[in-house]
C-alpha positions in Angstrom: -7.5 119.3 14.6 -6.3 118.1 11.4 -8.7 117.2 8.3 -7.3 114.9 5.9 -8.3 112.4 3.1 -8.3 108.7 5.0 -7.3 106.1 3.1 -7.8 102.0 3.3 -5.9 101.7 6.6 -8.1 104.3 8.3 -11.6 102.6 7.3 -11.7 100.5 10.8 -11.2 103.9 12.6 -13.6 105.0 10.7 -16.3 102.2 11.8 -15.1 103.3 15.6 -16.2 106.5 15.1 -19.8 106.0 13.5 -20.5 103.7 16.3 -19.3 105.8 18.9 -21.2 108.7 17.2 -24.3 106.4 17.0 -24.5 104.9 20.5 -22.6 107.8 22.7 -24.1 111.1 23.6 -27.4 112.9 23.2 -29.3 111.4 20.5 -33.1 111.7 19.7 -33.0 108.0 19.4 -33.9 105.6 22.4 -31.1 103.5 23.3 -32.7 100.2 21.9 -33.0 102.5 18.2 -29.5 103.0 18.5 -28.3 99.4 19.3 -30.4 98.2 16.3 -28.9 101.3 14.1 -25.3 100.3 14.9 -25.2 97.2 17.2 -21.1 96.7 17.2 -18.1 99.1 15.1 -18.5 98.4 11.2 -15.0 96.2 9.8 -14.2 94.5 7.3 -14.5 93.4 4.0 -18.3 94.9 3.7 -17.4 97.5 5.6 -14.2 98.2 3.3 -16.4 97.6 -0.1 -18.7 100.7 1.3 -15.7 103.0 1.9 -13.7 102.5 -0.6 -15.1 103.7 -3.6 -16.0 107.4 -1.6 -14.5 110.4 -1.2 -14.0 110.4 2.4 -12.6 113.5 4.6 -11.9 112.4 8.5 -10.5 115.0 11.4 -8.1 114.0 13.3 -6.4 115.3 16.8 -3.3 113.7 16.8 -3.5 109.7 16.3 -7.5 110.0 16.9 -9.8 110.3 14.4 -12.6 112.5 16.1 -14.9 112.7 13.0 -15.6 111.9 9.5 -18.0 112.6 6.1 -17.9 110.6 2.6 -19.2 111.6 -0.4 -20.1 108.9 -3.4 -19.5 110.0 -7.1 -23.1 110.7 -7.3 -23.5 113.5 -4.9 -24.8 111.3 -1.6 -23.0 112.3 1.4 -23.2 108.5 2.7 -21.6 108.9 6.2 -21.2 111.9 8.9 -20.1 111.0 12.2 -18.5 113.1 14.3 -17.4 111.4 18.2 -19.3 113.2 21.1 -16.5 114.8 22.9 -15.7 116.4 19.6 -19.1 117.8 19.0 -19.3 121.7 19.0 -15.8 121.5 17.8 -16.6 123.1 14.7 -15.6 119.8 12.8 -19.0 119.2 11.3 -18.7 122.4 9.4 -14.8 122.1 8.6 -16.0 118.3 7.0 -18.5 119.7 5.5 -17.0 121.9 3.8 -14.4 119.7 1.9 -16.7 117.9 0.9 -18.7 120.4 -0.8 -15.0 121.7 -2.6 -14.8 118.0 -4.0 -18.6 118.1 -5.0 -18.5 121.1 -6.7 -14.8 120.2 -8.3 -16.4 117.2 -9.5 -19.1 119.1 -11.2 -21.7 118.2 -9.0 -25.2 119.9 -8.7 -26.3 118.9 -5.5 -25.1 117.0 -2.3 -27.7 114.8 -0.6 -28.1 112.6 2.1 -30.6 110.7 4.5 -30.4 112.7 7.8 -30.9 111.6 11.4 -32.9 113.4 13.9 -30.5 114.5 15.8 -28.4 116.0 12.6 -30.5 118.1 11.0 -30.2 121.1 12.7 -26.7 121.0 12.2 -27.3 120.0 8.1 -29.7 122.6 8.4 -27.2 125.2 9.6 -24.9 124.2 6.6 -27.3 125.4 4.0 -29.1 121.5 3.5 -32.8 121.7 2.7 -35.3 119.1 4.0 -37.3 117.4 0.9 -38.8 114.8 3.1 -39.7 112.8 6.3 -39.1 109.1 6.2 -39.9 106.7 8.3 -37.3 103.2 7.7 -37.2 100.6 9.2 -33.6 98.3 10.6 -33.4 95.2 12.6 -37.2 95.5 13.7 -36.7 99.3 15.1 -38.5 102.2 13.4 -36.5 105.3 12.6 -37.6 108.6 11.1 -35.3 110.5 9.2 -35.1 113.3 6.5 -33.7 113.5 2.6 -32.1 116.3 3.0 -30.6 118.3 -0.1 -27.9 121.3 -0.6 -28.4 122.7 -4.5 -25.0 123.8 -5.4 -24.8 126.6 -7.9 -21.8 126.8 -10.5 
């Protein structure tokens, strides 16, 4: 598997893969949480306007992207996705870790990101700290979630 930078013409693959990630495989979201989360793949001009000012890594295997993590000037780790049959892959951890060389590079003290259920552990097993449980609410379904932090020492 390849990790690269994505650029503009990789955002729709992007939206693919978040829904995919979202609506396929285990989850410890009910299937009418996860329709409401992500009801169809993000596109678009919206879609674009999210990504494009990010620092955004994405793994591929050859013309597929199979998973993908952005990072926002300020340290939030807005999106990480990674497709189910690519889970266990190690990709989570390969991501993650570019991101945190472009954090620190930047001069950033901590990386920090709203966490699902079903990610923690694995945010957990990259060194992220829970700071709270929160419960939000999107398209009349009722999700908890964690802030979760990573301190990053110079």
């Amino acid at each position: 598997m390849k990790v690269r930078q994505a650029v503009p013409d990789d955002f729709e693959a992007l939206g693919q893969v978040m829904f995919e990630a979202v609506r396929g495989g285990p989850s410890a979201y009910s299937e009418t949480q996860r329709e409401a989360w992500t009801p169809e793949p993000n596109k678009g001009a919206e879609w674009t306007a999210r990504m494009a000012p990010q620092f955004i890594l994405l793994g591929e295997d050859g013309a597929d992207v199979m998973g993908f993590m952005s990072l926002t000037d300020e340290g939030y780790l807005d999106c990480a996705f990674i497709r189910p049959n690519a889970r266990g892959s190690g990709l989570f951890r390969e991501l993650f870790e570019g991101i945190e060389t472009q954090a620190r590079a930047k001069g950033l003290t901590r990386i920090w990101a709203h966490v699902s259920l079903t990610a923690q552990p694995a945010a957990e097993a990259l060194g992220m700290s829970k700071v709270e449980d929160e419960d939000v609410e999107l398209r009349g379904e009722v999700f908890r979630r964690a802030v979760m932090e990573k301190r990053l020492e110079s």
